[in-house]
N, C-alpha and C positions, 0 to 999 in steps of 0.2 A: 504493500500500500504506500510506502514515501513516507510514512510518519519519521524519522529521525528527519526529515527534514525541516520540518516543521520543527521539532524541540530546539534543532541549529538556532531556529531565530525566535525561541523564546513561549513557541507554541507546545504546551504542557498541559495547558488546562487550569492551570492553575487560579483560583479563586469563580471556574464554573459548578455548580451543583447537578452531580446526575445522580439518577436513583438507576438502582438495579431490580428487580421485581423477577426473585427466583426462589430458588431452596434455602435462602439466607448465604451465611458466610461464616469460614472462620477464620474467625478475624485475630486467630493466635498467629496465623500461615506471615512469615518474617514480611511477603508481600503487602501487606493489608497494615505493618505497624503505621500509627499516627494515621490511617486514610480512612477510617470510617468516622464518618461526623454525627452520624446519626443510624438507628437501625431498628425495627421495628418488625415483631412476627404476628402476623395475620390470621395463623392456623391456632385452632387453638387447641390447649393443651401442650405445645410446644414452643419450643426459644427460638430465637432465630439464628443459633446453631445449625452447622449448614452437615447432615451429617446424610446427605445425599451426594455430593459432589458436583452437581449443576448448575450451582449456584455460585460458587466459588471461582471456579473454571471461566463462568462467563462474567464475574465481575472483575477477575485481575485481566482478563481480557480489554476490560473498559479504560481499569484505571488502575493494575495493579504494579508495584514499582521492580518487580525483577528482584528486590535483594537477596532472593535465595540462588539466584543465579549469577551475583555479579552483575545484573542488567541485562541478559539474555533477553530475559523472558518479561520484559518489559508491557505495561500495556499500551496501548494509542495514548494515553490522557492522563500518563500518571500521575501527575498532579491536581487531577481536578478533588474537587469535595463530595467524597463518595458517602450515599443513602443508601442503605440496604434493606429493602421490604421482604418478607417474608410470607412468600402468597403459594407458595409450593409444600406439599409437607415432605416428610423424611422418606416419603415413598415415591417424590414426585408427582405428585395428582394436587390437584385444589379446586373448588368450589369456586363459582363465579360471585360469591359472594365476599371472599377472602381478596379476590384479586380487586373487585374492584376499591373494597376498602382501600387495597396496597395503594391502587394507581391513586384516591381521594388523598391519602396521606402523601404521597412523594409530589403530585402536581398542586394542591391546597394549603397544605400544613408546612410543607418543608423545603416548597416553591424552590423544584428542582427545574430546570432549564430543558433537559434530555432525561430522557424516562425510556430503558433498555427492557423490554419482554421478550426473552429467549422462552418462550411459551406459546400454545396456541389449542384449537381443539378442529379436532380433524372431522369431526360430524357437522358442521356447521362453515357454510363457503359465502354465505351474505354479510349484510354489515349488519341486520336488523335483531341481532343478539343482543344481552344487557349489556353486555361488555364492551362489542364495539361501539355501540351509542353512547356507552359512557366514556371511551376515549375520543370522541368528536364531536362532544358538549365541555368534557375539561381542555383539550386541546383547543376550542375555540375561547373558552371562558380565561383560562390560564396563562396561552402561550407557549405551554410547555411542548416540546416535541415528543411523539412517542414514536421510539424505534422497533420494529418485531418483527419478530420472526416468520417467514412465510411459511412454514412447516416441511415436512418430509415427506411427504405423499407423492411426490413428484414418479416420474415424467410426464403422466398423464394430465391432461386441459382441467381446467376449474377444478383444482383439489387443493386448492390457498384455504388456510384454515384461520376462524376468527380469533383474535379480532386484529391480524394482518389483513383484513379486506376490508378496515375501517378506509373511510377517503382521506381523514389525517394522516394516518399512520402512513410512515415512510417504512416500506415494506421490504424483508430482507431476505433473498434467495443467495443460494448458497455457488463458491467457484472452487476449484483446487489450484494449486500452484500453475497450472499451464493455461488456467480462467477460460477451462473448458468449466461446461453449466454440468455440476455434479446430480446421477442420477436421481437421486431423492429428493434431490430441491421440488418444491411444489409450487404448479405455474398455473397461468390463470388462463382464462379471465374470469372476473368473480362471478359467481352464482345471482341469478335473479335479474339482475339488471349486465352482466357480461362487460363490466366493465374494466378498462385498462389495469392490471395488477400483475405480478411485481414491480415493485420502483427502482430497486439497484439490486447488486449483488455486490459481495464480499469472501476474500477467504471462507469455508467453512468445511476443510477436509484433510485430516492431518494435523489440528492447532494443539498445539502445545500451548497450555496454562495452566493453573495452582490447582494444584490437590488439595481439600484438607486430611487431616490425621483423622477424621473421626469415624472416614468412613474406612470398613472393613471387606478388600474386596481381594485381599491377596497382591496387589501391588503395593510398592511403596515409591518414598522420593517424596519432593516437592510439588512435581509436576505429573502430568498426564497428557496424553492426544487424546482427541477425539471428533467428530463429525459429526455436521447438521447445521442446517442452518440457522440452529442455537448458536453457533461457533461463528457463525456470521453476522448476525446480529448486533453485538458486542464490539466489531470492528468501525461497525458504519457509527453506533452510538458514539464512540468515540472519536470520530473524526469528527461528528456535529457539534462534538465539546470543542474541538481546537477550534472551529468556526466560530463559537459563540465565544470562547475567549477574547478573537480577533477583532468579532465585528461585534459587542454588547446590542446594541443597537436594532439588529437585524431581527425581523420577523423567524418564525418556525418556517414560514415558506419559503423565504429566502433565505433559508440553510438548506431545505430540501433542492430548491430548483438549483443550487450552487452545486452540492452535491451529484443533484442525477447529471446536471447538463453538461459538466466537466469531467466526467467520468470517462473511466477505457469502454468502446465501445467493443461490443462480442458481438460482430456481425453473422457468426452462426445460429445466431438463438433471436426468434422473435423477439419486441418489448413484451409478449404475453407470457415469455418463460423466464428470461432475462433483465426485464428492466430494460430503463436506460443504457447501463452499462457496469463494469466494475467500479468501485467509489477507487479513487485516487488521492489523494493526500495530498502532493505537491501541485497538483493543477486544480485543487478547492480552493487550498489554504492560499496559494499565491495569483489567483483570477483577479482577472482585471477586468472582467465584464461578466452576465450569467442569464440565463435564456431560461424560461419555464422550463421545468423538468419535463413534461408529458402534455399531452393534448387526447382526452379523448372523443370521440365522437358517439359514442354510446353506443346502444344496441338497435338496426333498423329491423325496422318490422318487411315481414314481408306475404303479401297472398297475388295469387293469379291474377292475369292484369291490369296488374299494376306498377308503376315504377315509382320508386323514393326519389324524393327530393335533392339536390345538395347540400350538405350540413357546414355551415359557416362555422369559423373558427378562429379565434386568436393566437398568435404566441406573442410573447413581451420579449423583448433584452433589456438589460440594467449595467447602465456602463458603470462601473467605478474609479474612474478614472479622470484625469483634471483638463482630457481634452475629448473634440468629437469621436464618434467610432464609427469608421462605414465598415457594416458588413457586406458581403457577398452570400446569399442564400441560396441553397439549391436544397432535391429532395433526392434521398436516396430510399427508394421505394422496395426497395428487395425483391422478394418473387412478386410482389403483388405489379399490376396494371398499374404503368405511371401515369398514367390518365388519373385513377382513384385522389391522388394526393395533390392540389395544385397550388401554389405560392400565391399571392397578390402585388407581389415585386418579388425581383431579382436580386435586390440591392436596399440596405434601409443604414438611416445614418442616426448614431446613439447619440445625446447632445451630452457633454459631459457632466458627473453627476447627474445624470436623468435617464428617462425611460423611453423607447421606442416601439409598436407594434409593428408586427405582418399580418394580412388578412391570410389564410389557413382553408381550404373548401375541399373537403373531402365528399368524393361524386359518388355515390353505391351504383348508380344507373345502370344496368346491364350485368353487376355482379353476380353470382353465383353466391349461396349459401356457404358463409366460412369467417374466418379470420382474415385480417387484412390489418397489413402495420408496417410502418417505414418509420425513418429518423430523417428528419430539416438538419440541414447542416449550416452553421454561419460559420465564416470566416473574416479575419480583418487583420490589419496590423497598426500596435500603440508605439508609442514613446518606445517602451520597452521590449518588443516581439510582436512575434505572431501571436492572436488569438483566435484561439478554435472553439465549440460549446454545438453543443447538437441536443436537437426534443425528439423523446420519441413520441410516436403517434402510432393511435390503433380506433380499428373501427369494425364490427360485427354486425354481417348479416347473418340472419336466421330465417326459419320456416316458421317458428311458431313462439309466444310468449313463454318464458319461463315460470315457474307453479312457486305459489307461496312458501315460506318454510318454517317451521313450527319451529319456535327461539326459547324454547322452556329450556329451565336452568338445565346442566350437567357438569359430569367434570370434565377438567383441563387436564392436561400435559404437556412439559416441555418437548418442543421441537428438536428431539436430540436423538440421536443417534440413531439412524435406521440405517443406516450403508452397510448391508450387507449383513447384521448382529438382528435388524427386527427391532431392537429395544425401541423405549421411548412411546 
């Protein structure tokens, strides 16, 4: 991801508050001395002793300082001011009742900035659950961003599990070292409304992070690997700490859209399995300009003679920078019909500090029942370089509306570990 780059100039995290919302923590592991400012368990009848390992794993991920390693094992944000909610139990499972308390405490109480759910529930693919409406009433109320997990269900279409398929949540599928899309990651589009979901991807296969002592599994050490894009999760959260360090200022959207639109793109993978792109470190933290992350068009309807409309659409760019910015726009449409996706200009000029739109007209006319998604590309050059930033964009026909889904409580589970073991 480039985070040492970031720490070069300062970028740590330090004095951001993120919460973690897992199996808790232990908070003896030499990682975690002096970094938990607060910490609070949700289950009850239990501490927020972390004596599952899921917890622990995906917070020194976020934030935690490597000192059992010498720095190795460093997290993205070690310095930020780490919240530990306790919404998972010792078995891994928790009631949406627990978690949402967790997210009321870390986004209400303890007015945490980033809020990391390496969690999700694999029965439920809409947003209309209590838990994702309750991340997209705090997320609007609050400010706070929530980063989560897309889940493991993957490779197969709409098997994003909630409340990863909230419209706040910046949602997080999983890459391996070579940022091929790891089989398990679960990709969308979401359930009911078939809207654009995942938002980025991240490391999540192979990550080495803190073990605690408490759990008894026949290994030992400091550390462990493991896979899911639990393990992903925890990387993006923590980049969105160095951005809020950077920019205090900045909206949750405008960490989001910084994030997806500067990202590595994996032009093997739709934006419905992949997101955006991979997050990047060095090209968020040091953007000199940033384009909405995504664009969707939603779900067209479709019966016998008939034809859909064209769907009007914006993208923004946001220069940051002390002079104008012309971009150059183009679409890079992938398998789909370059017809479907068409610009409103060629060309659009950012005024410094300010903002500029493109009109965005995505045509279904004549399409065939399916998927359809490209990435806008702009390009320009500042004072300082080149700048590049890309939206992805998705748009779904279908044959017939999709069916209600009954949002009664159950339980969760984190998004952790199916490659290949089942667990999780």
């Amino acid at each position: 991801m480039g985070a040492p780059t970031a720490w070069a100039s300062g970028g740590t995290g330090a004095g951001v508050r993120v919460a973690v919302l897992d199996t808790g923590v232990d908070a003896t592991h030499p990682d975690f001395d002096k970094r938990v400012v607060a910490s609070k368990s949700f289950v009850p009848g239990e501490s927020v002793t972390d004596r599952h390992g899921h917890g622990t794993h995906t917070a020194s991920t976020v934030a935690g300082t490597g000192a059992a390693s010498g720095g190795q094992e460093r997290g993205v944000a070690p310095e930020a001011d780490l919240l530990v909610g306790k919404v998972l139990s010792d078995q891994g499972y928790g009631q949406d009742s627990w978690i949402i308390a967790g997210m009321e405490w870390a986004a209400r109480s303890e007015h945490a900035k980033v809020i990391s759910m390496s969690l999700g529930d694999s029965s439920r693919h809409g947003q209309n659950d209590p838990v994702s409406q309750t991340l997209n009433k705090l997320s609007a109320e609050t400010g706070a961003l929530f980063v989560v997990a897309a889940g493991n269900d993957g490779p197969r279409a709409s098997t994003l599990g909630a409340p990863g398929t909230a419209d706040a949540a910046l949602t997080v599928g999983a890459v391996d070292q070579n940022n091929q899309l790891a089989g398990f990651s679960s990709a969308g589009p979401r359930q009911l409304d078939d809207a654009l979901k995942p938002d980025i991807t991240a490391p999540g296969v192979g990550v080495m992070a803190a073990r605690p002592q408490y759990v008894k599994d026949g290994s030992e050490g400091y550390y462990t690997s493991h896979d899911g894009t639990s393990m992903a999760t925890p990387h993006v959260a923590g980049a969105a700490v160095l951005l809020a360090q950077k920019h205090p200022e900045w909206t949750t959207q405008d960490i989001k859209n910084t994030l997806m639109s500067t990202s590595m793109r994996t032009p093997d993978y739709s934006p419905y399995q992949a997101g955006a792109g991979r997050v990047t470190v060095p090209a968020a933290y040091y953007a000199e300009a940033f384009a909405t992350g995504s664009v969707d068009a939603g779900l067209v309807s479709w019966s016998p003679g008939t034809e859909p409309q064209p769907i009007p659409r914006k993208i923004t760019y946001t220069n940051l920078t002390d002079s104008p910015l012309t971009l150059d726009l183009s679409v890079d449409a992938g398998s789909s019909p370059a017809r479907t996706f068409t610009l409103g200009a060629d060309r659009v000029t950012v005024p410094a500090h300010g903002t500029a739109q493109t009109d965005l007209t995505v045509d279904p006319k004549g399409l065939a029942p399916g998927q359809y998604a490209a990435q806008v590309m702009a390009s320009g050059s500042s004072p300082a370089g080149h700048v590049t930033m890309h939206t992805a964009v998705g748009g779904l026909r279908r044959t017939r509306e999709a069916q209600p889904h009954d949002p009664s409580e159950g339980p969760r589970r984190p998004a952790h570990e199916r490659r290949g073991s089942g667990h999780g």
